[in-house]
ZAKELO-735192 format. One record per residue (C-alpha): residue number from 1; residue in three letters; chain; y, x, z. Coordinates in nm, 3 decimals. Layout:
REM residues N
REC   nr  rest  kette        Y        X        Z
REC  NUM   ALA      A        Y        X        Z
...
***
This chain:
REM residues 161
REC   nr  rest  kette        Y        X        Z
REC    1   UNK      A   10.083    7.866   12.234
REC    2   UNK      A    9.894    8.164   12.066
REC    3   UNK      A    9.854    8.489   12.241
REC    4   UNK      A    9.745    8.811   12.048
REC    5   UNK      A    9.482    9.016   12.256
REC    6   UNK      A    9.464    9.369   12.173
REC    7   UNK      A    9.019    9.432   12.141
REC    8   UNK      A    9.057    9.793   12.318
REC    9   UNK      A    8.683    9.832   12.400
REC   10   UNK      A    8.352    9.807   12.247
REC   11   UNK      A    8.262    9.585   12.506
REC   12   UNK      A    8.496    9.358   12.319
REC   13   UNK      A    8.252    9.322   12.044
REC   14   UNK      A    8.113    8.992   12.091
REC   15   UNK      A    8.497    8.845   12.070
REC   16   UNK      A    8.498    9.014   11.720
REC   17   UNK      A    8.229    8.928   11.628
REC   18   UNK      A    8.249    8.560   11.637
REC   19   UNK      A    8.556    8.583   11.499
REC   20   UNK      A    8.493    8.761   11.221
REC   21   UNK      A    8.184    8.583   11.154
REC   22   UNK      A    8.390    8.274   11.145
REC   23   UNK      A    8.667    8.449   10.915
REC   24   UNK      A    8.381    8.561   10.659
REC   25   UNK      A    8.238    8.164   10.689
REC   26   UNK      A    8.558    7.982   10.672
REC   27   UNK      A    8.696    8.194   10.365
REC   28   UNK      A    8.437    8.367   10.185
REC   29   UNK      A    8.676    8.401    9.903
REC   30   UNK      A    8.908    8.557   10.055
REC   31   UNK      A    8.725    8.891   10.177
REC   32   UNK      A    8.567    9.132    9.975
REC   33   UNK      A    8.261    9.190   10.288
REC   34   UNK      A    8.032    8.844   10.247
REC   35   UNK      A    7.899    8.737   10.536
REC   36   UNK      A    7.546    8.849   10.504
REC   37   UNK      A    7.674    9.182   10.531
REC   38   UNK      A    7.818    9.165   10.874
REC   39   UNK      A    7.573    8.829   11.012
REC   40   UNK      A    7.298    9.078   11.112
REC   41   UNK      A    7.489    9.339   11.180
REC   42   UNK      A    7.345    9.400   11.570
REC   43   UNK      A    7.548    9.488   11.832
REC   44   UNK      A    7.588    9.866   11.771
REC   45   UNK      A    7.718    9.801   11.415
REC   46   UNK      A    7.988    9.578   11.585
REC   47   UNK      A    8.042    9.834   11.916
REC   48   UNK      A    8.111   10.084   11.611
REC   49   UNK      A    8.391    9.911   11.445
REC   50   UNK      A    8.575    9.876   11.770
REC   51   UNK      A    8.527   10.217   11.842
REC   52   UNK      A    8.688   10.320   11.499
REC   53   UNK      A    8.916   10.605   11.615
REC   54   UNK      A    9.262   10.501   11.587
REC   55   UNK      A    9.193   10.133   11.513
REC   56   UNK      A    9.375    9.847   11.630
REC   57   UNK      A    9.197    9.555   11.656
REC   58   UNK      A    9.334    9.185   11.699
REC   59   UNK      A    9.259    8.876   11.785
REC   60   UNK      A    9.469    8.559   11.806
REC   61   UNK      A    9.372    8.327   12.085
REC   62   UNK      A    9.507    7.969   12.139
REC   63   UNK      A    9.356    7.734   12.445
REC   64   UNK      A    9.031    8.014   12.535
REC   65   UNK      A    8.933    8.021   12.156
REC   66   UNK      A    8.995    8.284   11.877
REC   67   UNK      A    9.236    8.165   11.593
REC   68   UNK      A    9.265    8.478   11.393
REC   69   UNK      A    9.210    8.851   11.342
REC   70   UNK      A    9.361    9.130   11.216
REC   71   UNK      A    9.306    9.511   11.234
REC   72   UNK      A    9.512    9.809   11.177
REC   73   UNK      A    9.370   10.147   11.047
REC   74   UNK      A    9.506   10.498   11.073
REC   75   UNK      A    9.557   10.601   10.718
REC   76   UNK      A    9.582   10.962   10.490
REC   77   UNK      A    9.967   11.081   10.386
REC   78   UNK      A   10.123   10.857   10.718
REC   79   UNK      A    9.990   10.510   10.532
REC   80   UNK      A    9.779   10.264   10.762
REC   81   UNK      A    9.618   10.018   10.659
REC   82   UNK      A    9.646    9.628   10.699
REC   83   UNK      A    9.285    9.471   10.738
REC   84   UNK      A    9.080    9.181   10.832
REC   85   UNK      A    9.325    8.897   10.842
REC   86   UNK      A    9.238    8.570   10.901
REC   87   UNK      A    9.369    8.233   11.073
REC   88   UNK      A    9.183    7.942   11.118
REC   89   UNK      A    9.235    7.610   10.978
REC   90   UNK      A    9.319    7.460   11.274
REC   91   UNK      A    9.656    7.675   11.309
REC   92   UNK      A    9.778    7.754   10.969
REC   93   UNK      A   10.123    7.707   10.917
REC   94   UNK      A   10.176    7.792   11.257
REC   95   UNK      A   10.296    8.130   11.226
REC   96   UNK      A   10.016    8.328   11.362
REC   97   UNK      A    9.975    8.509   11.005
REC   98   UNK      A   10.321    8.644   11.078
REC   99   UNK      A   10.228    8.706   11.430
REC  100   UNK      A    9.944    8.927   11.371
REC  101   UNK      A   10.072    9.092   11.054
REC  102   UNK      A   10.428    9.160   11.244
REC  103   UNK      A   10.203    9.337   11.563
REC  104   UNK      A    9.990    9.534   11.318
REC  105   UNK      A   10.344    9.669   11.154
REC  106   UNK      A   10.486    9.734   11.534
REC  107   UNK      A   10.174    9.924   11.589
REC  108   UNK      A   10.160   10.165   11.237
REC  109   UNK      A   10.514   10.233   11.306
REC  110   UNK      A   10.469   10.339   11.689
REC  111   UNK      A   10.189   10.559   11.588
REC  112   UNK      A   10.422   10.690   11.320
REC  113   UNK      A   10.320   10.570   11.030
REC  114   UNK      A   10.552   10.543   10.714
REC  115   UNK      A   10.392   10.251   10.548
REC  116   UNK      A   10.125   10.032   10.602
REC  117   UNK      A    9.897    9.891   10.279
REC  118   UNK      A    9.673    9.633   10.224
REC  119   UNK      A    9.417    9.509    9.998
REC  120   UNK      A    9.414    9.153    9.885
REC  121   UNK      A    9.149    8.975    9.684
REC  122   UNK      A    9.255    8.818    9.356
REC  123   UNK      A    9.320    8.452    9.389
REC  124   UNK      A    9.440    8.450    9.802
REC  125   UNK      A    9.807    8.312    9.706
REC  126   UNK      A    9.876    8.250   10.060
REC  127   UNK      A    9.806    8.603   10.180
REC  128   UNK      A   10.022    8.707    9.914
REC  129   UNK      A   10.298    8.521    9.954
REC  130   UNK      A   10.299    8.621   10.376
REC  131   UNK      A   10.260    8.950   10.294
REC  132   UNK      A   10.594    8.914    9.999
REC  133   UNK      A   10.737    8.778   10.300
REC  134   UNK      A   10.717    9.039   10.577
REC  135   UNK      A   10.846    9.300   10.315
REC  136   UNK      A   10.532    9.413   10.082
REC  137   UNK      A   10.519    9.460    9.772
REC  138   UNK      A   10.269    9.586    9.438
REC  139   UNK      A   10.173    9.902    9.462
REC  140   UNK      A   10.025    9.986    9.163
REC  141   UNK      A    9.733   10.131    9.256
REC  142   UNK      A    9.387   10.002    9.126
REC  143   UNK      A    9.240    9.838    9.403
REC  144   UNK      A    8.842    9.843    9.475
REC  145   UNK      A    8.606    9.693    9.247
REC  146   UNK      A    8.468    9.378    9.336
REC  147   UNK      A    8.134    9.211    9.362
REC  148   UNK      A    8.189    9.032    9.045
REC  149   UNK      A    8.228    9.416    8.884
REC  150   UNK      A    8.494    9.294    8.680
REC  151   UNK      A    8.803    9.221    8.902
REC  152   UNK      A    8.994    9.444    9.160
REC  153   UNK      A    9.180    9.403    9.505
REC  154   UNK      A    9.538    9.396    9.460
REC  155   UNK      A    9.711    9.626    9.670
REC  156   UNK      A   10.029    9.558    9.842
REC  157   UNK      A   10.234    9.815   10.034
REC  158   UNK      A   10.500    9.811   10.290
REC  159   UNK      A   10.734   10.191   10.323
REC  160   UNK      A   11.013   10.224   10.569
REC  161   UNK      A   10.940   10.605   10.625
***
């Protein structure tokens, strides 16, 4: 059984942090941040992100360990954001991409939110096609430029405001 626990407090950060550290290992292709950005980080970078005002932070956690992550950010014009996703090998297929994408939805639209968008990197089929299934779809806006300085996120949105 999976459990989502809601990272509320800096004091949190190490939980993050070796989850996202595993995220950015596991599936380098699948984030635009590369793991030498975040590996040194220190513990105030990481205290910051979960201080983020507004955030929602995630983490999936089957039998004491961390399966996935995902975040929510408060966005401009009523439109979070959708960030950070990630399950781990070990429980793919298992419908904790749903989980955590459905609680990140549950939370934009409590907070009142009228969409929630996301930025996926070229390539990351699977992310698309569980994001086409909980309702998103192009947006056509030009996501950021990536490392490469060639190709762009693709970014997906989900209205219901």
């Amino acid at each position: 059984m999976v459990e989502l626990r809601v990272l509320a407090s800096e004091d949190d950060w190490p939980v993050w942090r070796q989850t996202r550290l595993a995220a950015l290992s596991e599936a380098p292709q699948a984030f635009k941040a590369r793991l030498a950005d975040w590996y040194h980080g220190g513990e105030d970078r990481w205290r910051a992100r979960l201080t983020m005002p507004g955030a929602h932070n995630l983490v999936a956690v089957r039998d004491g360990s961390s399966v996935g992550m995902a975040a929510g950010m408060p966005g401009a014009d009523g439109r979070y954001e959708l960030r950070s996703v990630w399950v781990s090998p070990r429980v793919r297929g298992q419908g904790v991409g749903d989980l955590l994408t459905g609680a990140v939805e549950a939370w934009a639209r409590r907070a009142g939110a009228r969409a929630l968008k996301l930025a996926v990197v070229p390539g990351n089929e699977a992310a698309v096609a569980l994001y086409l299934r909980h309702g998103f779809v192009a947006s056509g806006e030009l996501g950021e430029l990536l490392g490469d300085g060639v190709s762009r996120e693709r970014v997906m949105v989900k209205r219901w405001g």
